[in-house]
C-alpha positions in Angstrom: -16.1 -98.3 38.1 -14.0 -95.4 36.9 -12.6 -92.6 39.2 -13.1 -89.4 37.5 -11.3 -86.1 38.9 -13.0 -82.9 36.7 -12.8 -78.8 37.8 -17.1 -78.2 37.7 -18.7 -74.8 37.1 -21.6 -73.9 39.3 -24.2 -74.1 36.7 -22.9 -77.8 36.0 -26.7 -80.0 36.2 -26.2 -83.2 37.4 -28.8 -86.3 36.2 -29.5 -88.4 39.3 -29.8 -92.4 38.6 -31.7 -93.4 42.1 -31.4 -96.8 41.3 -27.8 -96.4 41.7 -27.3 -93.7 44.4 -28.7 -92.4 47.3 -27.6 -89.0 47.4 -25.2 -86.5 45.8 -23.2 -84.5 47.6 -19.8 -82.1 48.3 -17.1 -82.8 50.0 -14.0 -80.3 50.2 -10.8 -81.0 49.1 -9.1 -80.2 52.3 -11.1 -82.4 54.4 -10.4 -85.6 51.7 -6.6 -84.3 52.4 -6.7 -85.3 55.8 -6.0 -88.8 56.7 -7.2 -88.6 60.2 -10.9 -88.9 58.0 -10.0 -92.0 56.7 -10.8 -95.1 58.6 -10.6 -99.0 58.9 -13.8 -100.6 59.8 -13.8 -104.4 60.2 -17.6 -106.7 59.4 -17.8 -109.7 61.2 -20.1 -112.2 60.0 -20.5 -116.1 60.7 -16.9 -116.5 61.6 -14.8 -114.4 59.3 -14.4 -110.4 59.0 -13.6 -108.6 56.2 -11.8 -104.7 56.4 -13.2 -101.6 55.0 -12.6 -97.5 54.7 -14.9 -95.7 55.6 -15.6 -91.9 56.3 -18.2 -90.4 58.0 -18.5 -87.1 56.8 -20.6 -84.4 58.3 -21.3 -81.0 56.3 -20.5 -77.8 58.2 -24.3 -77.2 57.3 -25.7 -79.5 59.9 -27.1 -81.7 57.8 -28.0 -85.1 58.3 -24.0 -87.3 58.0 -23.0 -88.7 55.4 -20.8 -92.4 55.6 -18.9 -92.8 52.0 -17.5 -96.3 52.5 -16.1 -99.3 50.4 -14.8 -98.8 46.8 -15.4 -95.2 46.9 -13.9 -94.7 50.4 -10.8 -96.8 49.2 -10.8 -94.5 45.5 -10.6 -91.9 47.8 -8.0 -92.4 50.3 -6.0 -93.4 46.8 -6.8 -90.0 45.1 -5.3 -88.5 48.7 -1.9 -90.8 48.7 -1.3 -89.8 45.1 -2.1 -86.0 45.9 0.3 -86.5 49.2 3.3 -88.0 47.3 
């Protein structure tokens, strides 16, 4: 998996894979910029946990939540600490 950071025009067309996603979406810079959006979740399962980020994001729109979580949560609280230093 490769991070990619890119400036997209609004006529950019995107070509879903379903088998590999769920849903596209936006998310605003400014709200990836703020760490209080970034969270620890721990999974406990026979015996042991293991740790997670997650992020629950909601649009403004009132659309259903989304919950970006594991490697693309932790991409993303890294694309905010490099932005922040």
């Amino acid at each position: 998996m490769t991070p990619v950071v890119a400036l997209v025009h609004p006529s950019f067309t995107l070509q879903v894979d379903t088998r590999e996603v769920a849903d596209i979406f936006e998310v605003p810079l400014a709200w990836l910029m703020n760490p209080a959006n970034y969270e620890v979740r721990v999974f406990r399962w026979e015996g042991g946990e293991r740790r997670f980020f997650a992020m629950p994001y909601t649009p403004a729109e009132n659309k259903a939540p989304y919950f970006i979580w594991g490697a693309t949560a932790g991409m993303l609280r890294n694309f905010y600490r490099f932005l922040a230093a």
